[in-house]
MARMI-339479 format. One record per residue (C-alpha): residue number from 0; residue in three letters; x, y, z. Coordinates in nm, 3 decimals, decimal comma, padded with zeros to 5 digits. Example, Ala and Ser with C-alpha at 12.3 -4.5 7.8 and 13.67 -1.06 7.14 Angstrom:
% residues 2
{i = 0&aa = ala&c1 = 01,230&c2 = -00,450&c3 = 00,780}
{i = 1&aa = ser&c1 = 01,367&c2 = -00,106&c3 = 00,714}
//
This chain:
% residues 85
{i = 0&aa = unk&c1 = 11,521&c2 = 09,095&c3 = 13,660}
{i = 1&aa = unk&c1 = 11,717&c2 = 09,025&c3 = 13,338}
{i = 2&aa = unk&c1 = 11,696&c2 = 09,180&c3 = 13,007}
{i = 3&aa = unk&c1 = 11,460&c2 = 08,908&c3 = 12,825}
{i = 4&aa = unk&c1 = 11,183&c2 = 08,997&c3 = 13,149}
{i = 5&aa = unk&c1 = 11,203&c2 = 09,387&c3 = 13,148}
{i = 6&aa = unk&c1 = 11,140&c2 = 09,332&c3 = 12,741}
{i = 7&aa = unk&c1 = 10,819&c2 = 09,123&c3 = 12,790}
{i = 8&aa = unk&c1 = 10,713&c2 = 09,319&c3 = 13,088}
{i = 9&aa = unk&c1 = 10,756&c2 = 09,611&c3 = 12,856}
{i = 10&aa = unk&c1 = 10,601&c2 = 09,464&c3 = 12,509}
{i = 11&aa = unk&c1 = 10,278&c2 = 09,357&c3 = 12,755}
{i = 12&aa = unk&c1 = 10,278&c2 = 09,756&c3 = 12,882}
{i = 13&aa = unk&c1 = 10,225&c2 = 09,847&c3 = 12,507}
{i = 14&aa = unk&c1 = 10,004&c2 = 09,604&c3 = 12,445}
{i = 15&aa = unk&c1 = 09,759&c2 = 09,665&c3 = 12,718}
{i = 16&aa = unk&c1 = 09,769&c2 = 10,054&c3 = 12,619}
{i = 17&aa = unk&c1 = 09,780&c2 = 09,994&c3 = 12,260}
{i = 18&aa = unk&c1 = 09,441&c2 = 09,772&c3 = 12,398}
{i = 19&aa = unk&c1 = 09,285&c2 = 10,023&c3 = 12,596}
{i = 20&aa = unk&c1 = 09,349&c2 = 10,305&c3 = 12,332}
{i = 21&aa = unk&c1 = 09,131&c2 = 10,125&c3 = 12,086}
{i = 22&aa = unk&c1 = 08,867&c2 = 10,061&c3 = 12,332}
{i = 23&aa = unk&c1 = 08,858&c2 = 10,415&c3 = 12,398}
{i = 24&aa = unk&c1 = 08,883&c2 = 10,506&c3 = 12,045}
{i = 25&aa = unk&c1 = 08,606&c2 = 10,305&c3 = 11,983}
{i = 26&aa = unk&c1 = 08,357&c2 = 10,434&c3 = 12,229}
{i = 27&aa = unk&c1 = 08,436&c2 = 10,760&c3 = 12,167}
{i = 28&aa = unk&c1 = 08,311&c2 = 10,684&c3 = 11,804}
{i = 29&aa = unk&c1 = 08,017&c2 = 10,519&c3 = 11,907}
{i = 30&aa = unk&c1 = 07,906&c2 = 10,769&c3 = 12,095}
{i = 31&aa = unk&c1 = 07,967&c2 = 11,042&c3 = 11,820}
{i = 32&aa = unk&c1 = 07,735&c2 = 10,839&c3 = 11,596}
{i = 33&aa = unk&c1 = 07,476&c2 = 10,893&c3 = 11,853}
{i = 34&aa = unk&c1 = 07,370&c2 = 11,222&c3 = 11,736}
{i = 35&aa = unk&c1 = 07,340&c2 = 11,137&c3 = 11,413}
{i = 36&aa = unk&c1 = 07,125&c2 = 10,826&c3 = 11,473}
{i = 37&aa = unk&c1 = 06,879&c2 = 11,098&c3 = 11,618}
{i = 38&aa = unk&c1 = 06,860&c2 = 11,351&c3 = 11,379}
{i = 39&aa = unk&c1 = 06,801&c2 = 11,077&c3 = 11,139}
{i = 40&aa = unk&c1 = 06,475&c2 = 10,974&c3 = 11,342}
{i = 41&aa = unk&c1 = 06,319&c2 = 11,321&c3 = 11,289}
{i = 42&aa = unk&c1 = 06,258&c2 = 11,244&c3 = 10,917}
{i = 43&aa = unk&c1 = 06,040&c2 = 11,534&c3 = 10,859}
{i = 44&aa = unk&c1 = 06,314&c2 = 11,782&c3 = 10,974}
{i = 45&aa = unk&c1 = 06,588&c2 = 11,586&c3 = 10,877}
{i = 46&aa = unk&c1 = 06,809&c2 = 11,710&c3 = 10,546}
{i = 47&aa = unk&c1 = 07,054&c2 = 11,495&c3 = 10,412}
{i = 48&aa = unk&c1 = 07,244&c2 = 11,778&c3 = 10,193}
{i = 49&aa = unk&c1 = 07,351&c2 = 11,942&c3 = 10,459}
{i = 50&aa = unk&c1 = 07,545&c2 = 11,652&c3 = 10,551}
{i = 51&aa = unk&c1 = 07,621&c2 = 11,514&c3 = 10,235}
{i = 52&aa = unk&c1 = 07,781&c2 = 11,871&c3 = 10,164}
{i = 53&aa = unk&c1 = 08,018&c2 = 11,850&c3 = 10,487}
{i = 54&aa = unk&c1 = 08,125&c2 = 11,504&c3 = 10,402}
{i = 55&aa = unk&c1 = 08,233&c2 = 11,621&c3 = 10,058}
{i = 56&aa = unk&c1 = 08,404&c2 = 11,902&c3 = 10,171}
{i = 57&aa = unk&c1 = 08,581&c2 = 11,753&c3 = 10,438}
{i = 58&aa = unk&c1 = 08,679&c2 = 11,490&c3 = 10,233}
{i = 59&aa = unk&c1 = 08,862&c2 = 11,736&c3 = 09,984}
{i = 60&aa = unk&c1 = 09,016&c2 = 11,911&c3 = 10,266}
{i = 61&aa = unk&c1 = 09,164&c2 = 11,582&c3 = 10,373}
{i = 62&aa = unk&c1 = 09,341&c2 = 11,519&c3 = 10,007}
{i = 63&aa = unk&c1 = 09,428&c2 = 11,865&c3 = 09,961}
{i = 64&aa = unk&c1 = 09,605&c2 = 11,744&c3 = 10,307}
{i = 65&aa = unk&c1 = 09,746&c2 = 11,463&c3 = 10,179}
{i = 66&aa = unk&c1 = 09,883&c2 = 11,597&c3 = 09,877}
{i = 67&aa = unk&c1 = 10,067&c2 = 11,883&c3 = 10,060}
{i = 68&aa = unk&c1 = 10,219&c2 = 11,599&c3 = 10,257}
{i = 69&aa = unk&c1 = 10,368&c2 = 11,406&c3 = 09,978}
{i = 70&aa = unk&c1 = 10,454&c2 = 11,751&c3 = 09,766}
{i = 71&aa = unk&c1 = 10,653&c2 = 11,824&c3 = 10,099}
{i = 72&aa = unk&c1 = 10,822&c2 = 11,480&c3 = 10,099}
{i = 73&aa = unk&c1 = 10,888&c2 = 11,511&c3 = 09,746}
{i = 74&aa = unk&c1 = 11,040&c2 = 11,848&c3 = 09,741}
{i = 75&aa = unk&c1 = 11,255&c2 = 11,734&c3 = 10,076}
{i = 76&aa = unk&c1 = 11,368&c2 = 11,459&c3 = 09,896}
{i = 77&aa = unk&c1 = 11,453&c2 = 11,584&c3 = 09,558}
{i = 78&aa = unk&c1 = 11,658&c2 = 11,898&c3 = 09,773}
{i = 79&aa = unk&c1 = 11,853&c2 = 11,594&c3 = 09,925}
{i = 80&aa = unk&c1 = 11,715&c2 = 11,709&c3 = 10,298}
{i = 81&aa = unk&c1 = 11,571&c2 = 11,406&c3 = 10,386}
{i = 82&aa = unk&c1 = 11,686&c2 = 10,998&c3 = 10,218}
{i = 83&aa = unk&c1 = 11,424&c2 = 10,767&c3 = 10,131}
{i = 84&aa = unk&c1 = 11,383&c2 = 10,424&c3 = 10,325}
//
């Protein structure tokens, strides 16, 4: 087996993980849609704030993430810690 064959056996590996990961990702999401689909069928009970309110709050915990993330970078950076590129 030569170099050029263990390289395409590998790059196919990947690619049928890389594959089966997004499958999987995918019905994993699908699924975790389901509950929602049926607590928007009981219309009478059903409450959209509630939700609405989540999504909006985990929304601002994810760019309160973000930001931290590129403060950190910047502040690694400017103390010469980490190069850019």
């Amino acid at each position: 087996m030569n170099k050029n064959t263990r390289e395409t056996a590998l790059i196919r590996a990947k690619a049928v993980a890389r594959s089966f990961r997004n499958r999987a990702v995918g019905m994993v999401g699908a699924f975790g849609l389901v509950p929602a689909f049926a607590m928007a069928q009981d219309a009478a009970a059903f409450d959209p704030s509630t939700i609405t309110t989540k999504i909006a709050t985990y929304a601002g915990y994810a760019l309160i993430i973000i930001l931290a993330f590129a403060a950190a970078v910047w502040g690694l950076r400017a103390a010469g810690i980490i190069k850019k590129g």
